[in-house]
PDB file of N, CA, C and O in Angstrom:
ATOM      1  N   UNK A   1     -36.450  62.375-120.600  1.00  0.00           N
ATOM      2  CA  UNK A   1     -37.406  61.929-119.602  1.00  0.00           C
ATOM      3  C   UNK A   1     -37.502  62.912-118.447  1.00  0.00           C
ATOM      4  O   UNK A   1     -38.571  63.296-117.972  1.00  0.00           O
ATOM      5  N   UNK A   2     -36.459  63.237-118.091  1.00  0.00           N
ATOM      6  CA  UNK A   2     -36.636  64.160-117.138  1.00  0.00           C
ATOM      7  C   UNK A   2     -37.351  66.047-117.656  1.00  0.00           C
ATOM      8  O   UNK A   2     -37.728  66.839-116.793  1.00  0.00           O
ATOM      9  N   UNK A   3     -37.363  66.239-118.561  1.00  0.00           N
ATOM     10  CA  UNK A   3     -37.749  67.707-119.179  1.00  0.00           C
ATOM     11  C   UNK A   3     -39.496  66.883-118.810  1.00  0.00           C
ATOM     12  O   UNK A   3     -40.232  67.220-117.883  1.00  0.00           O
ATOM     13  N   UNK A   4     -39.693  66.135-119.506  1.00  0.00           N
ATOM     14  CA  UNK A   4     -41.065  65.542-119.426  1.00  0.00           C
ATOM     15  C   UNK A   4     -41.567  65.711-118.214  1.00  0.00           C
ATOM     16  O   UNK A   4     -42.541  66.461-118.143  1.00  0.00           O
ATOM     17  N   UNK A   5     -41.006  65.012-116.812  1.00  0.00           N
ATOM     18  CA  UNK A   5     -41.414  65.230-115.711  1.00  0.00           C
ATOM     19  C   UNK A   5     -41.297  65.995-114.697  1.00  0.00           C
ATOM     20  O   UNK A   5     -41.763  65.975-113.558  1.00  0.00           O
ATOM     21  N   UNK A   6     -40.150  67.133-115.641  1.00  0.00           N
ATOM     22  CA  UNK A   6     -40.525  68.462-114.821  1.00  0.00           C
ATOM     23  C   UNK A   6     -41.670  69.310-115.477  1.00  0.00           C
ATOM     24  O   UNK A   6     -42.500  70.035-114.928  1.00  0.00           O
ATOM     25  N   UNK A   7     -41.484  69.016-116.817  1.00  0.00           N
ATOM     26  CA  UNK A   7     -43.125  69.509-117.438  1.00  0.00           C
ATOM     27  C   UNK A   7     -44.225  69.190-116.611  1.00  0.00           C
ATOM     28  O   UNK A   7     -45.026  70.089-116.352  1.00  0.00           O
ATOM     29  N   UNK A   8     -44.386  68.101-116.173  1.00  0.00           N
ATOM     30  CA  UNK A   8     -45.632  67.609-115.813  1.00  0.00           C
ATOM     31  C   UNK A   8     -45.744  67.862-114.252  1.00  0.00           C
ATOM     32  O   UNK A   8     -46.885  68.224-113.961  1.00  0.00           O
ATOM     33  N   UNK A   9     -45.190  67.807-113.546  1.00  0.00           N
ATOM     34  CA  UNK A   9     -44.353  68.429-112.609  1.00  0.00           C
ATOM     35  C   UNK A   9     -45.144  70.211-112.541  1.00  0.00           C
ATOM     36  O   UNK A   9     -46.128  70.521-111.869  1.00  0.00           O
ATOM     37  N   UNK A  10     -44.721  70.687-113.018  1.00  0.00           N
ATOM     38  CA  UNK A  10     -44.958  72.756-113.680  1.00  0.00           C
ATOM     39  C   UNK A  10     -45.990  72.688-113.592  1.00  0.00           C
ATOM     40  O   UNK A  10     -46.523  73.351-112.702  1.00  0.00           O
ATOM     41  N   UNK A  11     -47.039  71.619-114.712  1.00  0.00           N
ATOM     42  CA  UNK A  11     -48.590  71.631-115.236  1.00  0.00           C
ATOM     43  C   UNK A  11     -49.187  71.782-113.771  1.00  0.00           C
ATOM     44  O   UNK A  11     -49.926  72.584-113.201  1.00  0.00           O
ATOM     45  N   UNK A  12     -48.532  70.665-113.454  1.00  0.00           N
ATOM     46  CA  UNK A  12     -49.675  70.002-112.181  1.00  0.00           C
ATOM     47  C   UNK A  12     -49.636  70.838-110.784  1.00  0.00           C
ATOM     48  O   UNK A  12     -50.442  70.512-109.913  1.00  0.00           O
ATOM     49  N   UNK A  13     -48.799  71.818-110.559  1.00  0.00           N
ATOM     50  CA  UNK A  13     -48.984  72.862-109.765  1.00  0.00           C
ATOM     51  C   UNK A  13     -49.576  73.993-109.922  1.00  0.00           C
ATOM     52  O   UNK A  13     -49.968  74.740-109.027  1.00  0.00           O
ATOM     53  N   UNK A  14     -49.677  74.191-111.398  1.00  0.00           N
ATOM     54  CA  UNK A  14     -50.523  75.602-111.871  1.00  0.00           C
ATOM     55  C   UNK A  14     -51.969  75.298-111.896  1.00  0.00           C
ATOM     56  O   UNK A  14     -52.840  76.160-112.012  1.00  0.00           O
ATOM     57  N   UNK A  15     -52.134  74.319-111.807  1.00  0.00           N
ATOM     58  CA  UNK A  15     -53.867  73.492-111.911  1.00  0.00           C
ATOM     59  C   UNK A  15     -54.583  73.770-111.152  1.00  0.00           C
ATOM     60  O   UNK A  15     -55.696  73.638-111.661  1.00  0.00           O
ATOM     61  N   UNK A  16     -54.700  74.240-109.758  1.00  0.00           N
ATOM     62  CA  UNK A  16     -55.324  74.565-108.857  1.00  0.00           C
ATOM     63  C   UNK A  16     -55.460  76.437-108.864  1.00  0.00           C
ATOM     64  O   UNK A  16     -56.269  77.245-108.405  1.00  0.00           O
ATOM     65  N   UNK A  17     -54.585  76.493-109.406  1.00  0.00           N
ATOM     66  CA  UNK A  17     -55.129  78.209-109.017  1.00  0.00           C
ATOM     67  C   UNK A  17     -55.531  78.380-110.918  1.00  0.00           C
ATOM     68  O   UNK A  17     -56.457  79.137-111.208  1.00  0.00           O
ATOM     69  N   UNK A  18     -55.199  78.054-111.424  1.00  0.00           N
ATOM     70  CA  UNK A  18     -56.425  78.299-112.177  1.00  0.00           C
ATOM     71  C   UNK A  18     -57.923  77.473-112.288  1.00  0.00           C
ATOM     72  O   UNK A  18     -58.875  78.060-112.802  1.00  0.00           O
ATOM     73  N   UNK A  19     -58.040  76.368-111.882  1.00  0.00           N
ATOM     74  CA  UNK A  19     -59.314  76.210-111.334  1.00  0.00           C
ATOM     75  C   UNK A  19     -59.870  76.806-110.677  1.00  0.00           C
ATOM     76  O   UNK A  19     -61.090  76.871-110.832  1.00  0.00           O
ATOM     77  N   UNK A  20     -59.202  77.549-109.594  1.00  0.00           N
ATOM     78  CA  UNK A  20     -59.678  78.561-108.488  1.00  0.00           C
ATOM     79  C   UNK A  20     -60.123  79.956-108.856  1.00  0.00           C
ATOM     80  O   UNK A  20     -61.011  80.637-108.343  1.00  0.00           O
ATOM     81  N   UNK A  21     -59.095  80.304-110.124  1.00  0.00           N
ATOM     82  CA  UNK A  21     -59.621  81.454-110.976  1.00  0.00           C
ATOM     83  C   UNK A  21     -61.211  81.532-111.291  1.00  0.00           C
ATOM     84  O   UNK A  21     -61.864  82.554-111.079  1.00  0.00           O
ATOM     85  N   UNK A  22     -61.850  80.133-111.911  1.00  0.00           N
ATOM     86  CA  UNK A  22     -62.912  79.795-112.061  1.00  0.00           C
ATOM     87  C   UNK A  22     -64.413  79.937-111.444  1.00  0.00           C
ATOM     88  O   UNK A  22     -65.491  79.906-112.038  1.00  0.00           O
ATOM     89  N   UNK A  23     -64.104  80.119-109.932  1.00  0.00           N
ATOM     90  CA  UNK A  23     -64.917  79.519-108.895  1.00  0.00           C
ATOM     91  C   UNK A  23     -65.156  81.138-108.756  1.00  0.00           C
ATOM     92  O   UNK A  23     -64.164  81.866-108.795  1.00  0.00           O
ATOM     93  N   UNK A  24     -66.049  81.525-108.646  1.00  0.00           N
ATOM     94  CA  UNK A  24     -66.523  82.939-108.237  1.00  0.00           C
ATOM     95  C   UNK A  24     -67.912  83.021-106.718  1.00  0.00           C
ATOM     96  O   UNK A  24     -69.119  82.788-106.785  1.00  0.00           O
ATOM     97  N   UNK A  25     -67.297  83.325-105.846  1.00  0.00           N
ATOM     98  CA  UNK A  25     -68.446  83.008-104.650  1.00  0.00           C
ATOM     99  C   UNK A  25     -69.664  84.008-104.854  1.00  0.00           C
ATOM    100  O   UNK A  25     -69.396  85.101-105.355  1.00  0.00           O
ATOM    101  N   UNK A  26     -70.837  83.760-104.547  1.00  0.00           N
ATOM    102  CA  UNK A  26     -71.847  84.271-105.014  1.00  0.00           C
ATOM    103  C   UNK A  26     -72.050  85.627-104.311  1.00  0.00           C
ATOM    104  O   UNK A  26     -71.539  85.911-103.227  1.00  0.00           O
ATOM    105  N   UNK A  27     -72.700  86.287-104.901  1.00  0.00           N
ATOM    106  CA  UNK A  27     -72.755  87.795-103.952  1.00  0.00           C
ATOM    107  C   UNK A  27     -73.727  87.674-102.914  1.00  0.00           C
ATOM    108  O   UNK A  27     -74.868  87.240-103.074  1.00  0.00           O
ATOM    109  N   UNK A  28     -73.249  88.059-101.885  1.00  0.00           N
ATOM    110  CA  UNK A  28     -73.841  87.866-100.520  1.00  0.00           C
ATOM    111  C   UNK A  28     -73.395  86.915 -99.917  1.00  0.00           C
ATOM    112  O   UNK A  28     -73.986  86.705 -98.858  1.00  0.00           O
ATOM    113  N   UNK A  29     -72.184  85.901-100.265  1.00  0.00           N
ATOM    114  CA  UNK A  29     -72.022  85.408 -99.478  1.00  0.00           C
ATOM    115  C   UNK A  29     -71.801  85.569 -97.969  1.00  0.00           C
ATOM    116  O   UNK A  29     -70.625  85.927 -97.901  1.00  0.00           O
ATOM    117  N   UNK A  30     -72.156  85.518 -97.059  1.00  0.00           N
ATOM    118  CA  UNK A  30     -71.301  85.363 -95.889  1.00  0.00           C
ATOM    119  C   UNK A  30     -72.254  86.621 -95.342  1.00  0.00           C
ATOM    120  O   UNK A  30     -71.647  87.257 -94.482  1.00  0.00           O
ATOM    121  N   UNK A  31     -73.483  87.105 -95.594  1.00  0.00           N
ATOM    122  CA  UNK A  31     -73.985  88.402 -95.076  1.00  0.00           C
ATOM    123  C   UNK A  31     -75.471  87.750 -94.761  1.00  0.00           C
ATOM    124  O   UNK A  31     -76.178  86.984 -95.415  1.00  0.00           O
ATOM    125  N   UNK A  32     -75.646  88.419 -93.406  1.00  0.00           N
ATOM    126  CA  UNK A  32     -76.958  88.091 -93.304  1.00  0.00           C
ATOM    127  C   UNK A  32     -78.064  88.199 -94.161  1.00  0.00           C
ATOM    128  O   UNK A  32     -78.212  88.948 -95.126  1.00  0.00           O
ATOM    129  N   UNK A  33     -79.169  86.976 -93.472  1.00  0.00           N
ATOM    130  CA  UNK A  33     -80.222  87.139 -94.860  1.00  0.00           C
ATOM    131  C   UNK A  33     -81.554  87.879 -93.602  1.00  0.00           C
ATOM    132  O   UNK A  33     -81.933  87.516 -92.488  1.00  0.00           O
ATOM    133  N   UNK A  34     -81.893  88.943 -94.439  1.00  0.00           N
ATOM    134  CA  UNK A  34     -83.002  89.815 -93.859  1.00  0.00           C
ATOM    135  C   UNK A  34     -84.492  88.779 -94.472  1.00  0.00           C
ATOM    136  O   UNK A  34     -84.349  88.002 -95.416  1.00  0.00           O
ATOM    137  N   UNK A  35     -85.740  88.943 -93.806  1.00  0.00           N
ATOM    138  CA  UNK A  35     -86.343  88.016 -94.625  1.00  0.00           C
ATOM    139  C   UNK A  35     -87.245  90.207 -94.266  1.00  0.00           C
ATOM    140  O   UNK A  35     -87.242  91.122 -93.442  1.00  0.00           O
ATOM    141  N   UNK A  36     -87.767  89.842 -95.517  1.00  0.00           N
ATOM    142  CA  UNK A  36     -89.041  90.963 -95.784  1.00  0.00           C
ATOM    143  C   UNK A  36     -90.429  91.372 -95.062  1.00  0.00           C
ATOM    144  O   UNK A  36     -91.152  90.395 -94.866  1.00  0.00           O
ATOM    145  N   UNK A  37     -90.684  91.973 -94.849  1.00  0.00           N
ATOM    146  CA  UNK A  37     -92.046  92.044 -94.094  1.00  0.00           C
ATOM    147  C   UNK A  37     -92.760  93.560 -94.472  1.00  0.00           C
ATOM    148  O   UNK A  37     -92.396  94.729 -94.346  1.00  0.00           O
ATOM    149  N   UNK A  38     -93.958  92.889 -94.994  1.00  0.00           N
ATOM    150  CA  UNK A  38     -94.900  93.847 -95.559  1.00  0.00           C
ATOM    151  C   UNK A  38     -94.935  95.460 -94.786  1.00  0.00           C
ATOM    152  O   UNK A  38     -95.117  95.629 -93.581  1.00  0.00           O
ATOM    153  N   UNK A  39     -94.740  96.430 -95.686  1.00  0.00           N
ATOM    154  CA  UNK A  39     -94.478  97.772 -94.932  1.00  0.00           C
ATOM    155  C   UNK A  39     -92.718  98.064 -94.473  1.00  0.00           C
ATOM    156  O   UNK A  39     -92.369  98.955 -93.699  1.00  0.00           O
ATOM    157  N   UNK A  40     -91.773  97.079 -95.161  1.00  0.00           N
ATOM    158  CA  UNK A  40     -90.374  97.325 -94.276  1.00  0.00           C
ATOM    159  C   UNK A  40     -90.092  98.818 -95.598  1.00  0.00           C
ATOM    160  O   UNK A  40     -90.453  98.898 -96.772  1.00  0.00           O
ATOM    161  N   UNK A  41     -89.584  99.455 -95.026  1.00  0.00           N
ATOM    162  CA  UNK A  41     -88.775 100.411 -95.245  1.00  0.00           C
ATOM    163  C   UNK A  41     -87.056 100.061 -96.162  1.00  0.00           C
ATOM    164  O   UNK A  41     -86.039  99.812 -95.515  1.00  0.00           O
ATOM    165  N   UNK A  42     -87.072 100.108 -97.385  1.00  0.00           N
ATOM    166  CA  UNK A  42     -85.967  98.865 -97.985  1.00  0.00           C
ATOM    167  C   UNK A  42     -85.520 100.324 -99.187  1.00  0.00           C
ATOM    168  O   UNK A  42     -86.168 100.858-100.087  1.00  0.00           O
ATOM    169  N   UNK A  43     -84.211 100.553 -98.673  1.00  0.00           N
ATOM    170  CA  UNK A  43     -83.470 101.201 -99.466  1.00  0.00           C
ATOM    171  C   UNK A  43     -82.381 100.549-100.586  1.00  0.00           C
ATOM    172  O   UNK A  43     -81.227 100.242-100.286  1.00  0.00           O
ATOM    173  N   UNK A  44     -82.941 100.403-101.869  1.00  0.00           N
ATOM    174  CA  UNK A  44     -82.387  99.842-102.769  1.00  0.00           C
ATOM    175  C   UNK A  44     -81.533 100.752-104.276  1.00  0.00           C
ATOM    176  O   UNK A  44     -81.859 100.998-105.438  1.00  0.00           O
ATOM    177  N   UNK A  45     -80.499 100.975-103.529  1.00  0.00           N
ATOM    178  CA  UNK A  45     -79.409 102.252-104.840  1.00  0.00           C
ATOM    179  C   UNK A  45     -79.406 100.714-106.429  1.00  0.00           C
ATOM    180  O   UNK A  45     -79.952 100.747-107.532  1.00  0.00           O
ATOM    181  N   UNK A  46     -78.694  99.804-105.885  1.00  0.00           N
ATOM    182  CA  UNK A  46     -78.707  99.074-106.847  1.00  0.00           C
ATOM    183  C   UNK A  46     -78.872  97.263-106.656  1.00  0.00           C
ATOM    184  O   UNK A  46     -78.608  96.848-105.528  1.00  0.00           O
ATOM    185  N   UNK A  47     -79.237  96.358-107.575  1.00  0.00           N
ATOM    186  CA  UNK A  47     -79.275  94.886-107.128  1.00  0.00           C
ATOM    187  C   UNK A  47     -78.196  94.645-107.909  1.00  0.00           C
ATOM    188  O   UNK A  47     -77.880  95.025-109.037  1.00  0.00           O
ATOM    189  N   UNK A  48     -77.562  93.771-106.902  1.00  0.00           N
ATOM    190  CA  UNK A  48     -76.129  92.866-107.681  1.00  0.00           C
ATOM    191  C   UNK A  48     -76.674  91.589-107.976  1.00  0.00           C
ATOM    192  O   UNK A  48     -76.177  91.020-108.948  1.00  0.00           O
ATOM    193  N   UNK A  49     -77.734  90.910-107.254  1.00  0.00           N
ATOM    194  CA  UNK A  49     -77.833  89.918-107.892  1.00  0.00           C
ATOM    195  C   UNK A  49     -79.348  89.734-107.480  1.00  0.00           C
ATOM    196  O   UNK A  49     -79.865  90.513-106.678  1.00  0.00           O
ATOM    197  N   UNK A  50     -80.287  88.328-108.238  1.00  0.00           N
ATOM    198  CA  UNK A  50     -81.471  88.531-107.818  1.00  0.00           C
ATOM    199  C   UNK A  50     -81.412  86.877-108.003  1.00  0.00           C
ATOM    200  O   UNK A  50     -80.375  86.360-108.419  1.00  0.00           O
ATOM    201  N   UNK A  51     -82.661  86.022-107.647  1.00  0.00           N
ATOM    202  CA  UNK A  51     -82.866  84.796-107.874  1.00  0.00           C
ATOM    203  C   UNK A  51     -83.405  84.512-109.464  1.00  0.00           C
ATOM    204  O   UNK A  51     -84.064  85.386-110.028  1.00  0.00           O
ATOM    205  N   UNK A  52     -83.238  83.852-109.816  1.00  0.00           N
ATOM    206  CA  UNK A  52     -84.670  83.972-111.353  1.00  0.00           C
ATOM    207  C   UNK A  52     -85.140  82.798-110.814  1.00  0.00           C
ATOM    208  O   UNK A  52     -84.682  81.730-110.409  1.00  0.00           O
ATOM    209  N   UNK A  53     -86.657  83.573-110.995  1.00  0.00           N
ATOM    210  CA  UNK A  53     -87.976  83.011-110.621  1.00  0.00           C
ATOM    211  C   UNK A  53     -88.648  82.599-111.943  1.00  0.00           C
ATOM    212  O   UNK A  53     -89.780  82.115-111.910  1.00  0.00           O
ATOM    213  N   UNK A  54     -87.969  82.780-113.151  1.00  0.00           N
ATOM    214  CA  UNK A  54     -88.603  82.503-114.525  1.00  0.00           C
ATOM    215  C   UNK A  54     -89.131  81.396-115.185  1.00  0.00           C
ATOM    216  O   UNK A  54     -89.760  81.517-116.236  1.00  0.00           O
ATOM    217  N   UNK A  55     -88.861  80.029-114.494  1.00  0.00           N
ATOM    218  CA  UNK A  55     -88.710  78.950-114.811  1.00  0.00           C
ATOM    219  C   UNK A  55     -89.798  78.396-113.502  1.00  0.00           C
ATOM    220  O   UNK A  55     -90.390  77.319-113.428  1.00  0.00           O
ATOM    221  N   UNK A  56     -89.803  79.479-112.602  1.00  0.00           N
ATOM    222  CA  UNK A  56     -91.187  78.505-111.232  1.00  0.00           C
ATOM    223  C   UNK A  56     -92.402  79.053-111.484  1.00  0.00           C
ATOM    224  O   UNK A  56     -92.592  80.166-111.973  1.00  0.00           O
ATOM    225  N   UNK A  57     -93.346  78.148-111.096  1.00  0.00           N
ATOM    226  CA  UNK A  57     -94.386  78.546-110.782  1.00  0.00           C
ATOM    227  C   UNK A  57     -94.990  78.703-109.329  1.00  0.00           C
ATOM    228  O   UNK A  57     -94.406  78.184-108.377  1.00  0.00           O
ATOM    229  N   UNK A  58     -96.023  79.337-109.177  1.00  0.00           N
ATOM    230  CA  UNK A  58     -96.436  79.698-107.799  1.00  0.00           C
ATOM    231  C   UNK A  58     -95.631  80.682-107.148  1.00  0.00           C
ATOM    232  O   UNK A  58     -94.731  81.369-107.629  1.00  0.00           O
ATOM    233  N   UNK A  59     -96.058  80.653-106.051  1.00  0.00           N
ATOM    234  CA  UNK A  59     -95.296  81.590-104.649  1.00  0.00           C
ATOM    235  C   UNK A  59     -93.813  80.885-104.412  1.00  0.00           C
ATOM    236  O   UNK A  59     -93.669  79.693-104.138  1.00  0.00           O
ATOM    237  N   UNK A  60     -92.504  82.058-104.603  1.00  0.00           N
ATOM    238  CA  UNK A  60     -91.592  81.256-104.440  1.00  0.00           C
ATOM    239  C   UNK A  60     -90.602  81.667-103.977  1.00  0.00           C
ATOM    240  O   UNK A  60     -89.913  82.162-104.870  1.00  0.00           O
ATOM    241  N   UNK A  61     -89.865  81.767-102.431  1.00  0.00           N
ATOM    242  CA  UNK A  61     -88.536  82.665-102.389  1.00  0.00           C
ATOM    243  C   UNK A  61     -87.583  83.161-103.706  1.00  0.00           C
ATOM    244  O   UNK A  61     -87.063  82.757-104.746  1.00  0.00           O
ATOM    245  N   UNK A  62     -87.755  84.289-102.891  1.00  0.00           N
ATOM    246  CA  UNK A  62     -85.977  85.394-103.434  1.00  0.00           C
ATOM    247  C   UNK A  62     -85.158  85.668-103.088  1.00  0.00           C
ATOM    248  O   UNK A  62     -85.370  86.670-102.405  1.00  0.00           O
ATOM    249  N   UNK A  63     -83.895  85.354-103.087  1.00  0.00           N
ATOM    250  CA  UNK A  63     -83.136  85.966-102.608  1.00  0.00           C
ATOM    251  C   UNK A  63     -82.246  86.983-103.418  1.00  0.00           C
ATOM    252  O   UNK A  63     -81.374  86.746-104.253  1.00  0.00           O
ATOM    253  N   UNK A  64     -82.782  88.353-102.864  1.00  0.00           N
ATOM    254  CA  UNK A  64     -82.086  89.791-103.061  1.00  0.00           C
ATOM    255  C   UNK A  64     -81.152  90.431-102.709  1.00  0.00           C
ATOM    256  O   UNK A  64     -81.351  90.835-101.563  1.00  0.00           O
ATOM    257  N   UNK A  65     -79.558  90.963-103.374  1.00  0.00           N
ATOM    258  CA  UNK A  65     -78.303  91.663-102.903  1.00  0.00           C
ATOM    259  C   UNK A  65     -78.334  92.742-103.417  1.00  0.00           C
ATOM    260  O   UNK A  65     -78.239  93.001-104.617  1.00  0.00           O
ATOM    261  N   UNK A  66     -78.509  93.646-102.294  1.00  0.00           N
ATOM    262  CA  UNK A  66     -77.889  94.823-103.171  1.00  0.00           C
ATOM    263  C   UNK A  66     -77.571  95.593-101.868  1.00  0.00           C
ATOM    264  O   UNK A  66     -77.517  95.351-100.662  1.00  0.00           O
ATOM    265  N   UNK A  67     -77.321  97.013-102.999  1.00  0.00           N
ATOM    266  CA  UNK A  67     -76.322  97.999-102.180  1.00  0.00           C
ATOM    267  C   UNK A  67     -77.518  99.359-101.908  1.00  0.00           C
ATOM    268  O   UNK A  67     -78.475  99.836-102.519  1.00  0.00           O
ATOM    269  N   UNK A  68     -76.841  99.591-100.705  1.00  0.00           N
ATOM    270  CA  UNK A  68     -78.373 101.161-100.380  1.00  0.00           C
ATOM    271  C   UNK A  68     -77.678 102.010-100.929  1.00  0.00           C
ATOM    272  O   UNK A  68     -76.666 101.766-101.585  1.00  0.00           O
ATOM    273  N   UNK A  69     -78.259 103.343-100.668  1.00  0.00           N
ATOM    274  CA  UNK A  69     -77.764 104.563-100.892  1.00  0.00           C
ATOM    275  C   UNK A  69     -76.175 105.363-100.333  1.00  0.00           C
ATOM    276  O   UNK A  69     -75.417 106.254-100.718  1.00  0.00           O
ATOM    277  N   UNK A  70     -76.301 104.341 -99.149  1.00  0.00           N
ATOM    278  CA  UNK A  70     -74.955 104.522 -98.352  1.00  0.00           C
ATOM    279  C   UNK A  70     -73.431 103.884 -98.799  1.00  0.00           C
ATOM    280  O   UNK A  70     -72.315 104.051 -98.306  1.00  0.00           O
ATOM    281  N   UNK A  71     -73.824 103.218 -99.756  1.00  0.00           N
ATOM    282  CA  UNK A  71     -73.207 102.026-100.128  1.00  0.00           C
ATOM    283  C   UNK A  71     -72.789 100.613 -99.152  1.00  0.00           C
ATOM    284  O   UNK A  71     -71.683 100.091 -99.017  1.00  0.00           O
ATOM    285  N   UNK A  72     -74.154 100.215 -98.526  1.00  0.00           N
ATOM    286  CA  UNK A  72     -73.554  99.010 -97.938  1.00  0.00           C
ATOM    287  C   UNK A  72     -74.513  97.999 -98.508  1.00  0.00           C
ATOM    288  O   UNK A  72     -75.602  98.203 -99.045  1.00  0.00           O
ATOM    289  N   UNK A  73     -73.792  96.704 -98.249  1.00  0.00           N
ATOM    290  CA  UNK A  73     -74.269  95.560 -99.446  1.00  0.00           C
ATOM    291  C   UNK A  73     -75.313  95.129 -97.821  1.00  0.00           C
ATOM    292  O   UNK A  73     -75.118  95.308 -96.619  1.00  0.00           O
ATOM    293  N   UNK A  74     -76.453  94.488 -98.666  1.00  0.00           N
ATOM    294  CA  UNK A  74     -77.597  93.376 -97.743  1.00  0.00           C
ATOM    295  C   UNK A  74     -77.648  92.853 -98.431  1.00  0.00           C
ATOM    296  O   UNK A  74     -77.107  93.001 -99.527  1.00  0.00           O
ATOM    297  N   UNK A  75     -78.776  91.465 -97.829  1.00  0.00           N
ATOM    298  CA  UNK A  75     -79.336  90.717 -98.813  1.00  0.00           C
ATOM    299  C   UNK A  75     -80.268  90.173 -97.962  1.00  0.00           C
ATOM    300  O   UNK A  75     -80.036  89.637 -96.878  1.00  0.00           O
ATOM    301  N   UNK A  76     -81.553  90.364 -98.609  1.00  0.00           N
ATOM    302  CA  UNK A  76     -82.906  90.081 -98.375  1.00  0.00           C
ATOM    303  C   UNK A  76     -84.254  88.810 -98.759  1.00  0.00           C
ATOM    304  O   UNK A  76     -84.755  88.882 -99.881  1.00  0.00           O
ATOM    305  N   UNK A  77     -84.592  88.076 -98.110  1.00  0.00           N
ATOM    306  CA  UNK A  77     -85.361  86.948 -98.357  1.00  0.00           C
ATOM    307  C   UNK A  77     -86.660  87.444 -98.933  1.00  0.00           C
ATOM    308  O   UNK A  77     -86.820  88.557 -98.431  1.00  0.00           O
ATOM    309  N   UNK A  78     -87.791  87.142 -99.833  1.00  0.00           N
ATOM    310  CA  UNK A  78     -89.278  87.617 -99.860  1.00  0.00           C
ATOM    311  C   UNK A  78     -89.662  86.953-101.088  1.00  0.00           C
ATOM    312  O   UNK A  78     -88.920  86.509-101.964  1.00  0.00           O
ATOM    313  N   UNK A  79     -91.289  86.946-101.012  1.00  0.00           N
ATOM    314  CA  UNK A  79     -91.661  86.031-101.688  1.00  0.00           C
ATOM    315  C   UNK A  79     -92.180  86.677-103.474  1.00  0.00           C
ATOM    316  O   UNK A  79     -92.650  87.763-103.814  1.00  0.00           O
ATOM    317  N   UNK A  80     -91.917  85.761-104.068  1.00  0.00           N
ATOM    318  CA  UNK A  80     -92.737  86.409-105.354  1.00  0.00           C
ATOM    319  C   UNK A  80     -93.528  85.700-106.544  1.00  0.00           C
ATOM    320  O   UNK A  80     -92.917  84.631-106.539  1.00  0.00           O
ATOM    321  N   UNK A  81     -94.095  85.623-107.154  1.00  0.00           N
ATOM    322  CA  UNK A  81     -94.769  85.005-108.133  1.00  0.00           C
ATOM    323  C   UNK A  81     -93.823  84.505-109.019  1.00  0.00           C
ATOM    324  O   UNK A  81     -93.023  85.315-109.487  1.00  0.00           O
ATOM    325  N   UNK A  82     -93.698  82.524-109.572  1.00  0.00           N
ATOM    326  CA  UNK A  82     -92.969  82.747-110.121  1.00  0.00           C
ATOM    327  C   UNK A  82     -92.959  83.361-111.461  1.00  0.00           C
ATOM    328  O   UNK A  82     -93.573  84.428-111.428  1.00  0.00           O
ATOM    329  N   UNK A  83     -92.344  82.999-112.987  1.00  0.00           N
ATOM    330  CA  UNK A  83     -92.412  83.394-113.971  1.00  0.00           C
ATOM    331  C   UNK A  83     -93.071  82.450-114.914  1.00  0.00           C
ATOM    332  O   UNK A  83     -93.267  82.797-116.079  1.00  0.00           O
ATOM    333  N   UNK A  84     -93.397  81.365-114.511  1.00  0.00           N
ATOM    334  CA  UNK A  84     -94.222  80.373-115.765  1.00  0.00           C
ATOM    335  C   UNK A  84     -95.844  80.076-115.068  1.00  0.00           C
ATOM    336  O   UNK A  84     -96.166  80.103-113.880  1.00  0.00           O
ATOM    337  N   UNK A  85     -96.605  79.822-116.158  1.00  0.00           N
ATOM    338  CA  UNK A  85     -97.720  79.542-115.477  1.00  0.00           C
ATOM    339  C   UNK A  85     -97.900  78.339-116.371  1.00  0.00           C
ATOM    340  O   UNK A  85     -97.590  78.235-117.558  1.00  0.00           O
ATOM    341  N   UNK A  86     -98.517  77.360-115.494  1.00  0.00           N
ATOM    342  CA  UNK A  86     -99.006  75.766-116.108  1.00  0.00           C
ATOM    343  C   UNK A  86    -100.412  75.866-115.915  1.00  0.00           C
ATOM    344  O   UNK A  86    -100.929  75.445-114.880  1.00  0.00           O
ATOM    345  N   UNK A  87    -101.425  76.672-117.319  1.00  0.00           N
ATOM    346  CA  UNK A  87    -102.665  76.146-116.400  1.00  0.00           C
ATOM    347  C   UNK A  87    -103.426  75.842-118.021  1.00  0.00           C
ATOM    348  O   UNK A  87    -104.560  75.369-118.091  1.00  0.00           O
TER     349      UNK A  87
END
């Protein structure tokens, strides 16, 4: 009885950090959101992440992360068409 409830005991402390393993915070967290404006000047080396718009229709925020040429991460608000059309 007791091997049992130090087993269970062991389990039940390792449970949280591997749940936590799990949880991945989204890119951009915690960085300002730029919103876009027609004519901005937007240096884009690479996108880490993008919204999918594939499934909306109409005019529909984005939100854009990526890294410039310098290597520093932003992330940018702007609008775009979505990807389905209902007509």
């Amino acid at each position: 009885m007791k091997i049992a409830t130090a087993v269970t005991a062991l389990l039940s402390s390792l449970a949280p950090a591997v749940f936590a393993a799990d949880i991945q915070p989204k890119p951009g967290a915690g960085l300002p959101t730029e919103d876009y404006h027609y004519g901005m000047k937007v240096d884009v080396q690479k996108v880490l992440y993008r919204t999918d718009v594939s499934d909306k229709t109409g005019v529909v925020p984005v939100i854009m992360v990526y890294t410039d040429s310098q290597g520093e991460t932003h992330k940018m608000r702007f609008l775009e068409w979505g990807g389905r059309y209902d007509g």
